[in-house]
VEXDREN-2710 file (C-alpha; in Angstrom, 1 decimal):
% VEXDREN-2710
k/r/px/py/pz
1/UNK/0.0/0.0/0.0
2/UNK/1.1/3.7/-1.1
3/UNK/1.7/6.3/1.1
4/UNK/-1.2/9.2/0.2
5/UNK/0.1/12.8/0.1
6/UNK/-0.6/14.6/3.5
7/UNK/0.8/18.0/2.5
8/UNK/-0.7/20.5/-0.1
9/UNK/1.9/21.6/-3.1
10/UNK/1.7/25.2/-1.3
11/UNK/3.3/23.4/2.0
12/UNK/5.3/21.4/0.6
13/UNK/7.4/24.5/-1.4
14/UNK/6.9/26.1/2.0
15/UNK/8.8/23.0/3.3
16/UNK/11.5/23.4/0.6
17/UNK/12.1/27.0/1.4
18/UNK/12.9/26.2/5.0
19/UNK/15.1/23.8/3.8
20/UNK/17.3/25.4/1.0
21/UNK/17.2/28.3/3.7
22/UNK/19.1/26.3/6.5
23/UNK/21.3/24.4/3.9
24/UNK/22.4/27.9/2.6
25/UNK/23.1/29.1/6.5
26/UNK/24.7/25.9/7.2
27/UNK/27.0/26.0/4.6
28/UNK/27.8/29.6/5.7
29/UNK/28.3/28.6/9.1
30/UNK/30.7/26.0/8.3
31/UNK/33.3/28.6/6.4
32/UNK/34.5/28.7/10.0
33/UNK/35.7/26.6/12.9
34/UNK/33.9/28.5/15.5
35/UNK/30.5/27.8/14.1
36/UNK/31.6/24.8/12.0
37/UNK/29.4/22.7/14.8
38/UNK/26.6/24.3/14.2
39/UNK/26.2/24.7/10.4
40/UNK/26.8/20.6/10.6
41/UNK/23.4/20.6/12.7
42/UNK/21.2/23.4/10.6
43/UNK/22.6/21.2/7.5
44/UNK/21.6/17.7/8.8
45/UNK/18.2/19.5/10.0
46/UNK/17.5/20.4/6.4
47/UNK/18.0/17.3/5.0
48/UNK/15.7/15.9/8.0
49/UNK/13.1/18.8/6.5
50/UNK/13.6/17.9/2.6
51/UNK/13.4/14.2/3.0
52/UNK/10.1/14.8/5.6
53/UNK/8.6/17.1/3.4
54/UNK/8.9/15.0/0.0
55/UNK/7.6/11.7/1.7
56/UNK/4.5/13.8/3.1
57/UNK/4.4/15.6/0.1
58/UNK/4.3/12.9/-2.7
59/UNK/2.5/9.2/-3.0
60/UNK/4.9/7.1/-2.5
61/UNK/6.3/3.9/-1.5
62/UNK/4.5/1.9/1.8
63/UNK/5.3/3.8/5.0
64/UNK/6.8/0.7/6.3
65/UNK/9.9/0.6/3.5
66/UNK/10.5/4.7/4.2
67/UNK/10.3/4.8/7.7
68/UNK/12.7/1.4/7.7
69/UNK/15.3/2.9/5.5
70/UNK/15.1/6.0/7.8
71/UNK/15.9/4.2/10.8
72/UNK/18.6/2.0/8.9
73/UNK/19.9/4.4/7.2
74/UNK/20.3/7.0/10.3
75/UNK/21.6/3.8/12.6
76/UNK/24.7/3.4/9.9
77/UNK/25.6/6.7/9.5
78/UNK/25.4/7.7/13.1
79/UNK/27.6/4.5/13.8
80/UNK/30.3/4.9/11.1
81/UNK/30.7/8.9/12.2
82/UNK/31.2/7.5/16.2
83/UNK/33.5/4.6/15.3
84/UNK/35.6/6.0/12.5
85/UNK/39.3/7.2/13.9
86/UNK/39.7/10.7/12.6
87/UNK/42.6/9.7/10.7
88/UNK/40.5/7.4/8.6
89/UNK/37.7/10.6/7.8
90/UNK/38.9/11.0/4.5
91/UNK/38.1/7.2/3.8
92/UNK/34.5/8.0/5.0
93/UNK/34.4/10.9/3.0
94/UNK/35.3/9.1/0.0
95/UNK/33.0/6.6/0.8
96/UNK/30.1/8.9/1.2
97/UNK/30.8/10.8/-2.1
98/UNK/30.6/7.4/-3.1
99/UNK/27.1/6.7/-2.3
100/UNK/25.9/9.9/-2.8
101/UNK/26.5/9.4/-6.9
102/UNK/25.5/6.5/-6.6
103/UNK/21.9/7.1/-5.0
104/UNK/21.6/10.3/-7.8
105/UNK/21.8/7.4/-10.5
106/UNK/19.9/4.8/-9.2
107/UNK/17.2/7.3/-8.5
108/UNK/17.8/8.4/-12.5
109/UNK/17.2/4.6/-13.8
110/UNK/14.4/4.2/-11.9
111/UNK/12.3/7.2/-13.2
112/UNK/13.6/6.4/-16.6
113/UNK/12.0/2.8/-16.2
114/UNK/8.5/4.4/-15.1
115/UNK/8.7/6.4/-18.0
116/UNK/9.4/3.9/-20.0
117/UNK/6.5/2.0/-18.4
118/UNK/4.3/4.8/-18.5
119/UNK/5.0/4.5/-23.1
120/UNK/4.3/8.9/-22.9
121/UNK/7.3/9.7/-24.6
122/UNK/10.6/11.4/-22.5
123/UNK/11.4/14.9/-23.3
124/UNK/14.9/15.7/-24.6
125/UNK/15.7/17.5/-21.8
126/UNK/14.5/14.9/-19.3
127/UNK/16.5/12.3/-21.3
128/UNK/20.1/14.5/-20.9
129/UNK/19.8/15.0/-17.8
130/UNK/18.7/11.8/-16.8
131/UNK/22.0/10.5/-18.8
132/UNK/23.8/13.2/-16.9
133/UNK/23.0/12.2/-13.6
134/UNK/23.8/8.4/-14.3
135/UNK/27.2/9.4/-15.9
136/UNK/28.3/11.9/-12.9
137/UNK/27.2/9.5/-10.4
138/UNK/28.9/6.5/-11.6
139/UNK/32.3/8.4/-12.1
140/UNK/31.7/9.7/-8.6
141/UNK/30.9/5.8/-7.3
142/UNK/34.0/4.3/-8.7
143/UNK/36.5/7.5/-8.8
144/UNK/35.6/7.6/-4.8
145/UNK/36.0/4.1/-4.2
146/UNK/39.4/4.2/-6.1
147/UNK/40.1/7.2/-3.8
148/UNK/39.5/4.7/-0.7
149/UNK/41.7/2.1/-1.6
150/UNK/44.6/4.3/-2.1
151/UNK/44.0/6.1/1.0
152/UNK/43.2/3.3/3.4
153/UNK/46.3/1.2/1.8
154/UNK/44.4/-1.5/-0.2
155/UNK/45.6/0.0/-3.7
156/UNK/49.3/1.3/-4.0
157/UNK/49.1/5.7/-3.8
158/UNK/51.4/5.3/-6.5
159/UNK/50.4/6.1/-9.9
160/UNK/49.3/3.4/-12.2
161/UNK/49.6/5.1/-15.5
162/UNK/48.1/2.8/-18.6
163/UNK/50.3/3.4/-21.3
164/UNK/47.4/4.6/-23.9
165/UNK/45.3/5.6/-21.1
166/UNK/43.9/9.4/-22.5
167/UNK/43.2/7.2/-26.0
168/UNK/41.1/4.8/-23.8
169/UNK/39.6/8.0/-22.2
170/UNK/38.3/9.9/-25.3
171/UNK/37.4/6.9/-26.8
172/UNK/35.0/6.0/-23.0
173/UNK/34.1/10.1/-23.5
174/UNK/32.6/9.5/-27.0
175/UNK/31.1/6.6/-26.1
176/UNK/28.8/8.2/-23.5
177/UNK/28.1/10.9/-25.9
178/UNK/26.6/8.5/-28.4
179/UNK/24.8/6.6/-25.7
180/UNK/23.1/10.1/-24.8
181/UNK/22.1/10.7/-28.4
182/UNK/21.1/7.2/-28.9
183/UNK/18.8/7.5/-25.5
184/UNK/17.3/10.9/-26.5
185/UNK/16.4/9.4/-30.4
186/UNK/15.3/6.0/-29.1
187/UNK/14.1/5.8/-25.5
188/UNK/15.3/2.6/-23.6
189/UNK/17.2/0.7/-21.1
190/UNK/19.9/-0.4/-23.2
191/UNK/22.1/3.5/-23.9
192/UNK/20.8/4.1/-20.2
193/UNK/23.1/0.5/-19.3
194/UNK/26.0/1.1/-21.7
195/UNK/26.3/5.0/-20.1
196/UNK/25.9/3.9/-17.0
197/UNK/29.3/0.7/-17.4
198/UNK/31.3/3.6/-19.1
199/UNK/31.2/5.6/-16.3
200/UNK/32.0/3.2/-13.7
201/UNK/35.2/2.5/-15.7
202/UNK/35.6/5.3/-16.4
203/UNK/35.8/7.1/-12.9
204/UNK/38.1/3.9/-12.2
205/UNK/40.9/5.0/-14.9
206/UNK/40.6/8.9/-13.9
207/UNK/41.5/7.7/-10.2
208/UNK/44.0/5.5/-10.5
209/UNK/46.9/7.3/-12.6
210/UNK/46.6/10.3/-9.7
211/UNK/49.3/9.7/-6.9
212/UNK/48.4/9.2/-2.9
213/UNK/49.8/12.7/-2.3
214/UNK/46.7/14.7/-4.4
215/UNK/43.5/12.5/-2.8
216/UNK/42.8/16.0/-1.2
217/UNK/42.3/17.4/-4.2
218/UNK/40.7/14.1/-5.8
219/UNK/38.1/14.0/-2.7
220/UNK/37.3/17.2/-2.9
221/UNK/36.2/17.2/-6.8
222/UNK/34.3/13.6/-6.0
223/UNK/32.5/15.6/-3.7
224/UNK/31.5/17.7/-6.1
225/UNK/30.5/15.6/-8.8
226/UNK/28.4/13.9/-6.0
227/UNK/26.3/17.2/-5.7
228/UNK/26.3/17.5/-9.8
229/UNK/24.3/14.6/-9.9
230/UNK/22.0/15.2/-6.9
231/UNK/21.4/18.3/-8.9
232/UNK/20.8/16.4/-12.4
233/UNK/18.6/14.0/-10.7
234/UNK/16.9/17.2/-9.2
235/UNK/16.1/18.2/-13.0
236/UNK/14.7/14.9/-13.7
237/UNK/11.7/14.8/-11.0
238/UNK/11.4/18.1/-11.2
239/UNK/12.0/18.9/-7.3
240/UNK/13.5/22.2/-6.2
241/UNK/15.4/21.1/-2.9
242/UNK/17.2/18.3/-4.8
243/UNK/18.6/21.1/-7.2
244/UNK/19.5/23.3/-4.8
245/UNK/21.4/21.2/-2.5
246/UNK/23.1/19.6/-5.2
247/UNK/23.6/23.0/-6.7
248/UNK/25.4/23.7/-3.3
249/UNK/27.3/20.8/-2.9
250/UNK/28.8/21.1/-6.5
251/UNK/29.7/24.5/-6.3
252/UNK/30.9/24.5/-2.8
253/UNK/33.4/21.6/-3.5
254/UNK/34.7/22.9/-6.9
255/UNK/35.6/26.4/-4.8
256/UNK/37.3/24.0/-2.9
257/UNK/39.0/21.6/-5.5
258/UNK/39.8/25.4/-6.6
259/UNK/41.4/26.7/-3.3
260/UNK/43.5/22.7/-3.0
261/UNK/44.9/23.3/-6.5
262/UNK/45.5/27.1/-5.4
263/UNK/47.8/25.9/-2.4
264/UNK/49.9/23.0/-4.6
265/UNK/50.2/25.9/-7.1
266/UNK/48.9/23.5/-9.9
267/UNK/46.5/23.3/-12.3
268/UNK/43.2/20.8/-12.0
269/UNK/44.6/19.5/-15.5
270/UNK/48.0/19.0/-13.7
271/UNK/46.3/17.1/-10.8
272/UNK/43.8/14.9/-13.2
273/UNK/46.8/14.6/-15.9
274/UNK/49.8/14.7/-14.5
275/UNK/50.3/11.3/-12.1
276/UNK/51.5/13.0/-9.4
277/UNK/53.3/10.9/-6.0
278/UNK/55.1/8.1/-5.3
279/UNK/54.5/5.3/-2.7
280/UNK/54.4/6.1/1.0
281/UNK/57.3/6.3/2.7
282/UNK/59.3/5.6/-0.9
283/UNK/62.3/7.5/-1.7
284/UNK/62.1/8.9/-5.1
285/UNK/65.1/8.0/-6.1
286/UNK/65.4/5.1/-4.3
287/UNK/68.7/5.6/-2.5
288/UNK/69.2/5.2/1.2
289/UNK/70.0/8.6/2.8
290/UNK/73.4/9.2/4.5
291/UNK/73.5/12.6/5.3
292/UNK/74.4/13.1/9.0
293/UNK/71.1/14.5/10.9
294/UNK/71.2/16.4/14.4
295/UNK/68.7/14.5/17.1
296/UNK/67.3/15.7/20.5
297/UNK/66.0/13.7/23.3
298/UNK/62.8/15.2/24.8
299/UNK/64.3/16.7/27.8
300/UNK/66.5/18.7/25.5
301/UNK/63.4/20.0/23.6
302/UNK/61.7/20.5/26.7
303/UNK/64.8/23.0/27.9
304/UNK/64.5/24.8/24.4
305/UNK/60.8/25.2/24.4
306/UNK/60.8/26.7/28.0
307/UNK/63.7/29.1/27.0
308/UNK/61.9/30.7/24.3
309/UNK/59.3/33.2/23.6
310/UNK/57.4/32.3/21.0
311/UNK/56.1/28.6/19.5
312/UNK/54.5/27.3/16.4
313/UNK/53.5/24.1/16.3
314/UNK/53.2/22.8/13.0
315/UNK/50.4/19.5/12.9
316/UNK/50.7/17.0/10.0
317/UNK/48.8/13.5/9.1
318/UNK/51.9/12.0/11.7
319/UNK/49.6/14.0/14.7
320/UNK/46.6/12.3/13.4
321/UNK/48.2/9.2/13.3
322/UNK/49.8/9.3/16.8
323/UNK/46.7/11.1/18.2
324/UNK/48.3/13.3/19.8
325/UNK/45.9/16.3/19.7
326/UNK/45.1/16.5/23.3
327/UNK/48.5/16.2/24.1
328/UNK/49.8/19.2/22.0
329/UNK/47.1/21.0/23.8
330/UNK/48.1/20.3/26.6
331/UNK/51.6/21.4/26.2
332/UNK/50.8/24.3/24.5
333/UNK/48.7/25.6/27.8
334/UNK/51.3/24.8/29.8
335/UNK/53.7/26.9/27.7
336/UNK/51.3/29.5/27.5
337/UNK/50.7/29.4/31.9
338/UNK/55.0/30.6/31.1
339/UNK/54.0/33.1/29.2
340/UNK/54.8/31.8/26.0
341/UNK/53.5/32.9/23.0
342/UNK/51.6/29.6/21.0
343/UNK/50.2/29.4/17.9
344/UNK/49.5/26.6/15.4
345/UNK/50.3/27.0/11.3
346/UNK/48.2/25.0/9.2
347/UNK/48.4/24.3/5.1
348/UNK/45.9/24.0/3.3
349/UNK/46.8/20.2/2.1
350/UNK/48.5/18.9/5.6
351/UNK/46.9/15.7/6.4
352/UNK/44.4/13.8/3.3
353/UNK/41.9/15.6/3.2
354/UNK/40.6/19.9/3.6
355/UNK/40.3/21.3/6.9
356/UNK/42.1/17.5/8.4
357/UNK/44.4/19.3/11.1
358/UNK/41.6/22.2/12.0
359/UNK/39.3/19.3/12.7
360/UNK/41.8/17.8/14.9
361/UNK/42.6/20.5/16.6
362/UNK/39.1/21.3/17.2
363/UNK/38.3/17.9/18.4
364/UNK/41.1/18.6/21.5
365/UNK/39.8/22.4/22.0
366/UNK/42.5/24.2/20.9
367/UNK/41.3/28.2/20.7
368/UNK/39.9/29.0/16.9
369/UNK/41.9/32.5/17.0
370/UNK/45.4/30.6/17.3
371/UNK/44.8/28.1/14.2
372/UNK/46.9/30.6/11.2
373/UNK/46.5/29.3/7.8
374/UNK/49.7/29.6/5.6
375/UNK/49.2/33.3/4.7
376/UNK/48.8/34.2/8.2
377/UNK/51.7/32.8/9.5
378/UNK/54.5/32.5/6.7
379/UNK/55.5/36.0/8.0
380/UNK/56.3/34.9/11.8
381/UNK/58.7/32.2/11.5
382/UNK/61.1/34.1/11.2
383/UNK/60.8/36.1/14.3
384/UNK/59.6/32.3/15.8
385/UNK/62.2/31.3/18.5
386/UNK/61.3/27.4/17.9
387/UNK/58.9/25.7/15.2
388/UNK/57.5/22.2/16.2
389/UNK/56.9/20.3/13.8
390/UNK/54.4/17.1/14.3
391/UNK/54.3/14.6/11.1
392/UNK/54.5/17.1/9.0
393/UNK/56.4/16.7/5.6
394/UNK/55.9/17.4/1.9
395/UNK/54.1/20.9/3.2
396/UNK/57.3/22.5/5.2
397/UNK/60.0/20.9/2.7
398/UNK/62.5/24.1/1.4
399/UNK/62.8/22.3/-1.9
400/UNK/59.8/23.1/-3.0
401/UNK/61.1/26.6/-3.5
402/UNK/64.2/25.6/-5.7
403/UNK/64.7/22.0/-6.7
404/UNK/62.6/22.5/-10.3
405/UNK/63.1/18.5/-10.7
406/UNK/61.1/17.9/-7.5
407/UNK/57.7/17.0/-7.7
408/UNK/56.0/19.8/-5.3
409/UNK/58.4/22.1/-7.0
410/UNK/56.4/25.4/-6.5
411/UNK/54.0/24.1/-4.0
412/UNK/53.6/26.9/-1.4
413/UNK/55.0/25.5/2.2
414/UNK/55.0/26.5/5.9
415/UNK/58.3/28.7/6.3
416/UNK/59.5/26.4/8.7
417/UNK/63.1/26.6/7.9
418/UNK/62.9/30.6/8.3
419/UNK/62.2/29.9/12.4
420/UNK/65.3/30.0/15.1
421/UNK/65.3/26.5/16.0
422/UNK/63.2/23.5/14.5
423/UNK/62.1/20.5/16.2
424/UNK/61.0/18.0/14.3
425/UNK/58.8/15.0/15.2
426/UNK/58.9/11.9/13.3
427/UNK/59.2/8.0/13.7
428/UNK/62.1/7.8/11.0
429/UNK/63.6/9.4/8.3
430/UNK/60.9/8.0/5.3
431/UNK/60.6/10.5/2.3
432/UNK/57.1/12.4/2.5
433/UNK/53.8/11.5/0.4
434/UNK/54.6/12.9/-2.7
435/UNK/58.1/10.8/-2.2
436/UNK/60.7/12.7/-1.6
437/UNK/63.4/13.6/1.2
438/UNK/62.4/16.9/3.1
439/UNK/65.3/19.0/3.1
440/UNK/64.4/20.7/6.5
441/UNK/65.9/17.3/8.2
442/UNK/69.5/18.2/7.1
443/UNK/69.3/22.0/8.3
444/UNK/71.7/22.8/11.2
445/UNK/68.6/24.4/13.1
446/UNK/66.7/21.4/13.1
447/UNK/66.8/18.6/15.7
448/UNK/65.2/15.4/14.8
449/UNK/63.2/14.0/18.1
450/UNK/62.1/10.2/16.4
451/UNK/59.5/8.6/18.1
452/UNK/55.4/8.1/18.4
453/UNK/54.5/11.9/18.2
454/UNK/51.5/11.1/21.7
455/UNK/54.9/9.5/23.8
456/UNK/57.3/12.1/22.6
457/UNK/54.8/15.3/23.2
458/UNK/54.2/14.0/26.7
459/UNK/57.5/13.2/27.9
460/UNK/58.3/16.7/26.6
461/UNK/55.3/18.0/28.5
462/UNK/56.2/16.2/32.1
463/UNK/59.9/17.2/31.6
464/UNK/58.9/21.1/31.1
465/UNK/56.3/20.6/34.2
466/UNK/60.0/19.8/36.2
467/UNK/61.8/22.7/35.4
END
């Protein structure tokens, strides 16, 4: 049995208004980290609105199959946000792009079969972007699952470049053009199905030539596509929400995609294109480093840190590794309770995904006003008495300003190497993500404390309580 429509059309736009009105001011409210928490609620509350207003609104489906995938669907997500480890949100991210496509084109085939069904005819417009949405969200589905598997570990973050792959590419491109003009001339199943296998390979060969090192920029463009084809579906039944929070989500993540390629100083093209990164941990060149290094015990950097005036501390995807938020905080007050000046830099591409560190930081309630993004704080190193640096590689590596062969050549870093002093906090000596050696390592200002980043900040932290 059908559910029967228990709003009028006039409430249900009303219903959409409220909606697209508290997506808009929860996206707004999540340009910053002070009212980040917030916009995440007014956001989830509109989608609560939109998806309550369109099953009240419309006959639909038996009340028992919508209010079951409600509940289901609210106890996974609510489970895999508690239980992921926040250095695994990228993953989730990727996996949610994932599924967001990949709803937008299951939705797609199934109001092309009821208008096939229904033997009316499908408009032209109807039947592009129905071929739209089925083509965006299966690149999105595959491309996100790619993104996954390199960042979880399952598929190597090095590139895997196909040696006649842009050939394959134009030849996939033309072949979901012609399946489009085929749908539009002759309504059916069959372009509908080849489109929709295209895509899926296709957003698997995009992924998998792009190196570990630019998933930021990958997951933020998946993201994107994801709310291309919530808006395409949108088009296709004709409801307003569904365009405008696709509409929101595309745009929102290609200003970000935008402001990613802005701080590697590359092109999109360069990212999609260019097979960028090297395995984990690899050298690039493959040689084993010999170059003598000068190391520090944490006492030592707990005698630096309490004779200076002023600290940076630097966070990289080694923090979130180590989970050591809570324990930088908690060195940082105490530094501050000697009168020490602390604030924290933060790039725009530290960690694997946008806004990784900010989150982290936020997580162990370190004050919004002393998280600087790179433009903020490039200017104080250099009248910084000591810059700690926690698993932090590619983005405060001095070779990006000169070595023209490396591969984050022109990639704007943290001027870490302009500070007094330099501690930096690693486990080893492995090569960053992009693969290749940080030059900071080898500077006579920097002393190399090696170790779990949690253990070494509070053995720092009891040694400074001491003195």
């Amino acid at each position: 049995m059908n559910t029967t429509a228990l709003f009028s059309i006039d409430a249900t736009n009303i219903g959409y208004i409220i909606a697209a009105i508290l997506f808009i001011v929860g996206l707004k409210r999540l340009g910053s980290p002070a009212t980040a928490r917030s916009g995440n609620r007014l956001s989830a509350l509109a989608m609560l609105v939109a998806v309550l207003v369109t099953v009240l609104g419309n006959d639909l489906m038996s009340w028992e199959w919508i209010i079951g995938g409600l509940i289901g669907g609210s106890i996974i997500g609510a489970f895999s946000a508690k239980k992921i480890a926040m250095t695994n949100m990228p993953q989730l991210v990727a996996v949610f792009n994932g599924f967001g496509g990949a709803a937008s084109a299951v939705v797609a085939a199934a109001e092309l079969i009821r208008l096939i069904d229904n033997g009316d005819g499908i408009a032209e417009n109807i039947s592009i972007t129905i071929m739209a949405s089925v083509i965006v969200g299966g690149v999105t589905l595959t491309g996100s699952f790619i993104a996954y598997g390199k960042l979880q570990g399952l598929i190597t973050t090095k590139p895997l470049l196909l040696p006649i792959r842009n050939v394959i590419n134009v030849a996939l491109l033309i072949g979901m053009i012609a399946a489009t003009v085929w749908l539009v001339i002759d309504p059916s199943l069959t372009p509908f199905l080849i489109a929709a296998g295209i895509a899926l390979a296709l957003g698997i060969l995009v992924v998998i030539p792009i190196g570990g090192a630019d998933m930021p920029v990958v997951i933020a463009l998946l993201n994107s596509y994801s709310g291309i084809a919530g808006a395409a579906t949108g088009f296709v039944l004709g409801n307003n929400v569904l365009i405008i929070a696709g509409s929101l989500v595309g745009a929102s993540g290609l200003i970000l995609t935008r402001i990613m390629t802005k701080a590697m100083n590359r092109s999109l093209a360069n990212v999609m294109l260019g097979g960028f990164g090297v395995e984990d941990g690899a050298s690039a060149s493959g040689d084993e480093e010999t170059r003598p290094i000068r190391s520090i015990q944490p006492d030592d950097a707990a005698m630096m840190l309490a004779y200076a005036t002023s600290v940076i501390f630097v966070p990289g995807y080694g923090l979130a590794v180590a989970q050591a938020q809570h324990q930088v905080r908690e060195l940082a007050d105490l530094l501050k309770d000697k009168g020490i000046s602390v604030r924290y830099a933060i790039h725009p591409v530290a960690g694997r995904m946008p806004g990784h560190m900010n989150v982290l930081l936020a997580e162990a309630n370190v004050p919004y006003d002393e998280l600087k993004d790179l433009d903020e704080i490039n200017g104080e190193f250099s009248r910084t008495d000591v810059a700690v640096v926690i698993g932090a590689n590619d983005v405060t590596n001095p070779s990006a300003r000169t070595d023209t062969s490396s591969p984050i050549y022109g990639m704007p870093i943290l001027n870490v190497d302009q500070a007094q002093s330099v501690i930096m906090m690693k486990r080893g000596m492995s090569a960053g993500f992009a693969g290749v050696q940080n030059e900071l390592f080898f500077l006579e200002k920097t002393m190399m404390l090696f170790g779990d980043a949690k253990d070494s900040v509070e053995k720092i932290t009891s040694e400074l309580k001491d003195l």
